[in-house]
C-alpha positions in Angstrom: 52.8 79.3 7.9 50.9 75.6 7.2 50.8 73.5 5.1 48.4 71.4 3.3 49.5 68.4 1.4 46.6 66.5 -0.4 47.4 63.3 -1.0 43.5 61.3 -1.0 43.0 61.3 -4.8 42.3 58.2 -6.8 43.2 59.1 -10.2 41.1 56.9 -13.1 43.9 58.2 -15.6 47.1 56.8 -13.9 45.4 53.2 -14.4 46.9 50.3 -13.9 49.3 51.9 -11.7 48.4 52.4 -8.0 49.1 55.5 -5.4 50.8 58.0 -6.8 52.4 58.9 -3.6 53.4 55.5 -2.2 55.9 55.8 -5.9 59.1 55.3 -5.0 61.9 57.3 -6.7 65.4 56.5 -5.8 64.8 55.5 -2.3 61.8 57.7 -1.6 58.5 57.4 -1.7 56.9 60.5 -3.5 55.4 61.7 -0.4 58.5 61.7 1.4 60.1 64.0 -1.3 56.9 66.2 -1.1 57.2 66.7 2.4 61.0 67.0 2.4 60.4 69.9 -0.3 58.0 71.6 2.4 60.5 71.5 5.4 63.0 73.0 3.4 60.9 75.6 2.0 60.3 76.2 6.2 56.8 74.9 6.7 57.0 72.7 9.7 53.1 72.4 10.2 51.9 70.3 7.9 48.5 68.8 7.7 48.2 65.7 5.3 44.6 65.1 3.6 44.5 60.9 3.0 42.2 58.4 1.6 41.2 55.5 4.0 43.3 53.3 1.6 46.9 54.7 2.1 46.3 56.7 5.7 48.4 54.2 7.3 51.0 54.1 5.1 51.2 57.7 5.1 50.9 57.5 8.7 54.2 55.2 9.0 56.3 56.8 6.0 56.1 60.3 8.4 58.0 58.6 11.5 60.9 59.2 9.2 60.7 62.5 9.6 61.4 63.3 13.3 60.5 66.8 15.5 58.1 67.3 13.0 54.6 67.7 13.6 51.8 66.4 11.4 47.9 66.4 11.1 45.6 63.8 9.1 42.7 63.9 7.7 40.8 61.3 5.8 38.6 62.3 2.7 35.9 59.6 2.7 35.0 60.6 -1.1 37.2 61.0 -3.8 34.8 62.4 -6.3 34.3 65.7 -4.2 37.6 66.0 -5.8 40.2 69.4 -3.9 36.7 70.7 -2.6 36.2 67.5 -0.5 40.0 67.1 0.4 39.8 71.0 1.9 36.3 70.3 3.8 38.0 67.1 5.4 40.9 69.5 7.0 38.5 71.8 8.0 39.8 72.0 11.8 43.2 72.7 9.9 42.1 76.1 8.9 41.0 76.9 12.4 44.1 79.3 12.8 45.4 82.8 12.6 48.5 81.2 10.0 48.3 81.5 6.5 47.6 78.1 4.6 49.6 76.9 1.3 48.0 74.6 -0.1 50.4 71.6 -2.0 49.2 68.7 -4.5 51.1 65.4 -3.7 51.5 64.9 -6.8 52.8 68.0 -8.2 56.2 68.0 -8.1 58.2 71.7 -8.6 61.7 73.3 -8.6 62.4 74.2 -4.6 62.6 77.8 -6.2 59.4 77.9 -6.6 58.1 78.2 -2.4 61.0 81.0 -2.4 59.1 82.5 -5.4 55.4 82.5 -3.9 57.2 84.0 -0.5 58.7 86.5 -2.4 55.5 87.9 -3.7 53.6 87.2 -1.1 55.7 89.6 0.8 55.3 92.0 -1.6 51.6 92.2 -2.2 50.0 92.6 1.2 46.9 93.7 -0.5 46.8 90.4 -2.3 44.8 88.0 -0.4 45.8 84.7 -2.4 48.9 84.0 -4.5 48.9 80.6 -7.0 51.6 79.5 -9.0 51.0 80.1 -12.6 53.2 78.2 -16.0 52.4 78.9 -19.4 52.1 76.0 -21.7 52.1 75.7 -25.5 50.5 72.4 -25.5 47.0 71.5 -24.2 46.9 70.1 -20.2 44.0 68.4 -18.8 43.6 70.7 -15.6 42.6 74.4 -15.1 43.2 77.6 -16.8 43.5 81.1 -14.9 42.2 84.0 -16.8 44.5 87.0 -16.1 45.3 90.7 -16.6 47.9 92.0 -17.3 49.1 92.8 -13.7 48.2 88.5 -13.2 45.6 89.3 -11.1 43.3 86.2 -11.5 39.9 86.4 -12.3 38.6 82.8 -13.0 39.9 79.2 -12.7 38.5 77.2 -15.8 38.8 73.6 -15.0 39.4 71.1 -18.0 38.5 73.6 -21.0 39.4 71.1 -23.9 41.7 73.3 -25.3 44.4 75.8 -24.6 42.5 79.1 -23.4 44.8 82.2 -24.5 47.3 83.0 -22.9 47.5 79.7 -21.5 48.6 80.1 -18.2 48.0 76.6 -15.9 46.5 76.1 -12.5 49.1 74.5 -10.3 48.0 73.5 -7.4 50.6 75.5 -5.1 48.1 78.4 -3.3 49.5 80.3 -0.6 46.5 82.3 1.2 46.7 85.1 3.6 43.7 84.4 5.2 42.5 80.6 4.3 39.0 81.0 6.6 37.5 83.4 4.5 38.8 80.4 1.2 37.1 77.9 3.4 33.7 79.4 3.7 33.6 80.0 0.0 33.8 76.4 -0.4 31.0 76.0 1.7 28.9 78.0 0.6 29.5 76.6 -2.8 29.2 73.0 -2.1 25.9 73.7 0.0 23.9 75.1 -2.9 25.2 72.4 -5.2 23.1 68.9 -4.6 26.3 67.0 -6.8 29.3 65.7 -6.0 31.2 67.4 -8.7 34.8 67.2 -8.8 35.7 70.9 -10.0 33.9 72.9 -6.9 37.3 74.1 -5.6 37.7 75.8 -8.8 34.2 77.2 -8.6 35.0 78.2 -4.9 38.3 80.2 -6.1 36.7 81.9 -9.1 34.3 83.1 -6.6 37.0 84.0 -4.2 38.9 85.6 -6.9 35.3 88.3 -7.5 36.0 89.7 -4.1 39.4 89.2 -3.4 42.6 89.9 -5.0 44.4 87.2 -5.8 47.6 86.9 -8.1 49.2 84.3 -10.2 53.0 83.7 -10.0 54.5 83.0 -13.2 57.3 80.6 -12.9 59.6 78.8 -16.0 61.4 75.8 -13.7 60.6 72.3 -13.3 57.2 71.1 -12.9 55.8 67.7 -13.5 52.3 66.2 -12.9 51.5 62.3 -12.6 48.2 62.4 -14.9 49.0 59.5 -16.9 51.4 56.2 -16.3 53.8 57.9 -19.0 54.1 61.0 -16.5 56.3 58.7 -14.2 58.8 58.3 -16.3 59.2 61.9 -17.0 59.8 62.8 -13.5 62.0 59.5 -13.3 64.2 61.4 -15.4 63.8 64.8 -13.1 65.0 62.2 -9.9 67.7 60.2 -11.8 69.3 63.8 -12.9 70.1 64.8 -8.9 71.1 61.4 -8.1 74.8 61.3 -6.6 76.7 57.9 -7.6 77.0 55.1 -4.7 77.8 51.7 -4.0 76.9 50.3 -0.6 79.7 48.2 1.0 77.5 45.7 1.9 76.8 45.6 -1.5 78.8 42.6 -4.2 79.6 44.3 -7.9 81.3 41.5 -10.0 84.9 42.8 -11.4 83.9 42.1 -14.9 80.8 44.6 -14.3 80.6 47.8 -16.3 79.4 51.0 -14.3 79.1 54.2 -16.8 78.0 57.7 -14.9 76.3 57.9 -12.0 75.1 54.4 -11.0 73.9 54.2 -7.3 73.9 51.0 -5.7 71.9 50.8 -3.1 72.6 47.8 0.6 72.8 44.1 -0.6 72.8 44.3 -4.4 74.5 42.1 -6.0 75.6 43.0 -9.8 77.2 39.6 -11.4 79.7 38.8 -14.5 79.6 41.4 -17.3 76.5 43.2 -16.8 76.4 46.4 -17.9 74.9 49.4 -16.0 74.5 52.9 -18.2 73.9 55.7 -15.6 72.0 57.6 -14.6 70.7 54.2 -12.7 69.3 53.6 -9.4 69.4 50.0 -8.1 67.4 49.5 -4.8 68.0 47.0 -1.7 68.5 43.1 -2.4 68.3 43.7 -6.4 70.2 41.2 -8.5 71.4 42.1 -11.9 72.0 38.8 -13.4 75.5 37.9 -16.1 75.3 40.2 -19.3 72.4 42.2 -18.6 72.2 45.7 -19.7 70.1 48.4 -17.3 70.4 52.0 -18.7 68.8 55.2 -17.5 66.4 53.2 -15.3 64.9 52.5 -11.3 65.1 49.5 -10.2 63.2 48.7 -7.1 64.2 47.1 -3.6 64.0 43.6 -3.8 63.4 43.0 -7.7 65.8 40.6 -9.7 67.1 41.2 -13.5 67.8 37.8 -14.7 70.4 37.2 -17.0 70.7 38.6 -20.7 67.7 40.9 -19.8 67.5 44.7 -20.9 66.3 47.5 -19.1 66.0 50.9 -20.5 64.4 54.3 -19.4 62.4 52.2 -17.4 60.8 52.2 -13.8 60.6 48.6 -11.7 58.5 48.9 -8.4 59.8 46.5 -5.8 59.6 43.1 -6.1 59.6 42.4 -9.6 61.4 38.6 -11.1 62.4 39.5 -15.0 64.1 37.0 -16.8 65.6 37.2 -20.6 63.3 40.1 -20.9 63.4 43.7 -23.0 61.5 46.6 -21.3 61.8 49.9 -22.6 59.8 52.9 -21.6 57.6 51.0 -19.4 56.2 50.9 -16.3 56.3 48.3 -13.8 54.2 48.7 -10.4 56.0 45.6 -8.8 55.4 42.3 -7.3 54.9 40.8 -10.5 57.0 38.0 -12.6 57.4 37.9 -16.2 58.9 35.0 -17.7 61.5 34.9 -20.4 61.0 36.4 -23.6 58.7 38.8 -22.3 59.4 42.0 -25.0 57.6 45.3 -24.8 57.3 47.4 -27.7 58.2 50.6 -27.2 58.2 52.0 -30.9 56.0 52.4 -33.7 57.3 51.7 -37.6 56.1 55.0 -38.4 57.9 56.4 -35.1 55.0 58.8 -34.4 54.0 59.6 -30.9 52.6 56.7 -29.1 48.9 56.3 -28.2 47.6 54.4 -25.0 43.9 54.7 -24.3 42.0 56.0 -20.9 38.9 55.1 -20.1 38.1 54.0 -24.2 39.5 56.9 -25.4 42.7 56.9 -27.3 45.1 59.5 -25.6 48.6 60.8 -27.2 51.4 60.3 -25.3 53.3 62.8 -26.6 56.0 60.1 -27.0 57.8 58.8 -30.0 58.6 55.8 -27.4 56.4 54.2 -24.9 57.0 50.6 -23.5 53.6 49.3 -20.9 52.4 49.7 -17.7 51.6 46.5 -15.6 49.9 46.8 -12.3 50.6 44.7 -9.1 50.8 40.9 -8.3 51.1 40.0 -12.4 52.3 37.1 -14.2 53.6 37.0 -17.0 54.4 34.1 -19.3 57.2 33.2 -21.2 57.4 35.0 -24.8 54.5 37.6 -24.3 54.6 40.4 -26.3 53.6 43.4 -25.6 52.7 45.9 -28.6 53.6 49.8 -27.2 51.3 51.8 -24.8 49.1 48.8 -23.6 48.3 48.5 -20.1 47.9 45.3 -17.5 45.9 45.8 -14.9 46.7 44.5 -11.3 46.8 40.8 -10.3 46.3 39.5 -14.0 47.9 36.7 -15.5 49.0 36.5 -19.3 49.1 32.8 -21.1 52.3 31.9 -22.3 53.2 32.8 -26.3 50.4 35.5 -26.1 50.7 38.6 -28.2 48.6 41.5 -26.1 47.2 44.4 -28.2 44.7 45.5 -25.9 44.7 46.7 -22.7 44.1 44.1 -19.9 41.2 44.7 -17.3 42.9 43.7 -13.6 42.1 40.5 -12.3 42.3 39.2 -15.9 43.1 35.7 -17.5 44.3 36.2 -20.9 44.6 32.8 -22.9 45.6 31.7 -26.1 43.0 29.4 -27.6 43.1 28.2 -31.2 45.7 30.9 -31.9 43.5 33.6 -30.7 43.7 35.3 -27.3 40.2 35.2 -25.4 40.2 37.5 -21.9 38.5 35.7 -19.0 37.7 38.7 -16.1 37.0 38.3 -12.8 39.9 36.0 -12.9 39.5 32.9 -9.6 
């Protein structure tokens, strides 16, 4: 068997944060877990659909994995959505194997590639197998209709409510015979003149008219990156499998605290009574400055934690300087500074779920507590605050004393004039 990993999307939704799968979780890019989940699963062909953006990247985080062999292919539009990822690996399908088909940024239990093996050996009359969880809560992706045997008879992409039984899409397919899948997209995609982003799903529910294909119902792990807030949640999937560490090469202060698993990653140093509340991961060269307090966070290669700072349920990309700061249930790309007394707000006085809006719609959550989300190459001045589920986008800078309640566009200058903040875009 192959597989297909599709990794080329440029999600709107996950704004300001950047590629999902360049993410790193406790030492690993997202990618590199994806992949890993696919060798063990015994898929050792694996074809990896890219954007122009992060092909090299992609191309370099694979040399990790050695004896392997891997295929590219570039998607040159993102709005053609799966359709267009599947049309770009076209030569992929040129083969007698079957094809699973994997979203990067899906992540599942291992059991489930045992499960969709299991019934694919099972069925030999089905021609198609996709992994199926029912959901009591709406999801912004596609619905199977099925019967009762979970035979599939339509994928309904983005319904705006639950459809009964409310069984999701995931994006793990396992076909028998991926040509005949491949030529449904075509023909598909040839009598439609737009460049609509659901004609995969179209393709299956016409594949699904001639073919049997079944769902495989599953009740483990399995977390999408929609939103920014979806990091955190499978933060908390990575930080639960994390084995405690600390490198030799690395310097923990003997008036440290270190509760449960706390791994400590080459050249940290941790200094005089700072406090770290596992599970935490602290990446290469971090500092973690005299009474600072990280609990149940990621904190990325290279980043410091000044002193009296606190960190909590939080994710820091690399690269971050945070001094005197409070960050809870936020997001934090990386390569940014925020100066002292920078406070995010993570909870409302009512404590109802948080909202952060997408694309000038206010979305829920579905947290009680939800910190911000700054993009890349940020700075931050001294005594911001930051009310909850606001966003900064990428290489923005925010005037000193400013109090943000509204989301920032990238390339921003937010200043305070008059005691009012005024947002200059297109910052120079």
């Amino acid at each position: 068997m192959k597989a297909l990993l599709l990794s080329a999307g440029k999600s709107k939704r996950n704004w300001p944060i950047g590629d999902k799968n360049l993410l790193n979780f406790c030492g690993q890019s997202l990618i590199e877990h994806q992949i890993s989940q696919l060798i063990r699963a015994g898929f050792l062909e694996i074809g990896i659909v890219t954007n122009s953006d992060n092909l090299e990247k992609i191309k370099k985080i694979t040399t990790n994995f050695l004896n392997l062999k891997f295929e590219f292919f570039v998607q040159k539009n993102s709005k053609t959505g799966m359709s267009g990822a599947v049309l770009a690996a076209k030569n992929f399908f040129k083969t007698k194997k079957e094809i699973l088909i994997f979203s990067g940024n899906d992540v599942v239990s291992p059991s489930v590639f045992l499960k969709m093996l299991q019934c694919y050996k099972k069925n030999s009359d089905a021609q198609a197998f996709v992994l199926a969880k029912k959901t009591e809560k709406y999801f912004p992706g596609g619905y199977l209709k099925v019967d009762k045997n979970f035979q599939i008879s339509e994928i309904i992409e983005k319904p705006g409510k639950i459809l009964s039984p409310g069984i999701i899409n995931i994006v793990v397919h396992l076909f028998r015979q991926p040509k005949k899948f491949l030529e449904e997209i075509k023909k598909i995609t040839k009598n439609n003149l737009n460049n609509d982003d659901d004609f995969y799903e179209k393709a299956f529910s016409s594949f699904c008219k001639q073919e049997k294909v079944l769902a495989v119902p599953f009740r483990d792990f399995w977390q999408p990156i929609k939103f920014p807030w979806h990091i955190l949640d499978l933060q908390t999937y990575f930080l639960k499998k994390l084995s405690p560490k600390i490198s030799s090469s690395s310097k923990v202060s003997k008036t440290a605290i270190l509760k449960g698993p706390v791994f400590i990653d080459d050249d940290v140093e941790i200094f005089d009574y700072a406090v770290l509340i596992g599970p935490v991961f602290i990446g290469k060269k971090v500092k973690i400055g005299n009474f600072s307090l990280v609990r149940e966070s990621i904190i990325g290669e290279n980043s410091i934690v000044g002193a009296h700072c606190e960190i909590a349920r939080s994710f820091l990309g690399k690269n971050n300087s945070i001094h005197r700061s409070y960050f809870g249930d936020s997001i934090l790309a990386g390569n940014s500074n925020f100066g002292a007394g920078t406070i995010s707000g993570n909870l409302r006085f009512d404590e109802k779920d948080i909202f952060s809006k997408i694309s000038n719609q206010n979305i829920s959550t579905d947290r009680k507590k939800f910190g911000t989300a700054v993009g890349e190459n940020c700075k931050i001045g001294i005594g911001v605050k930051i009310f909850p589920g606001i966003k900064i986008g990428k290489k923005s800078f925010i005037s000193p004393g400013a109090i943000v309640k509204e989301n920032i566009p990238e390339n921003s200058f937010l200043k305070r004039k008059n005691g009012k903040n005024i947002i200059y875009e297109n910052r120079k």
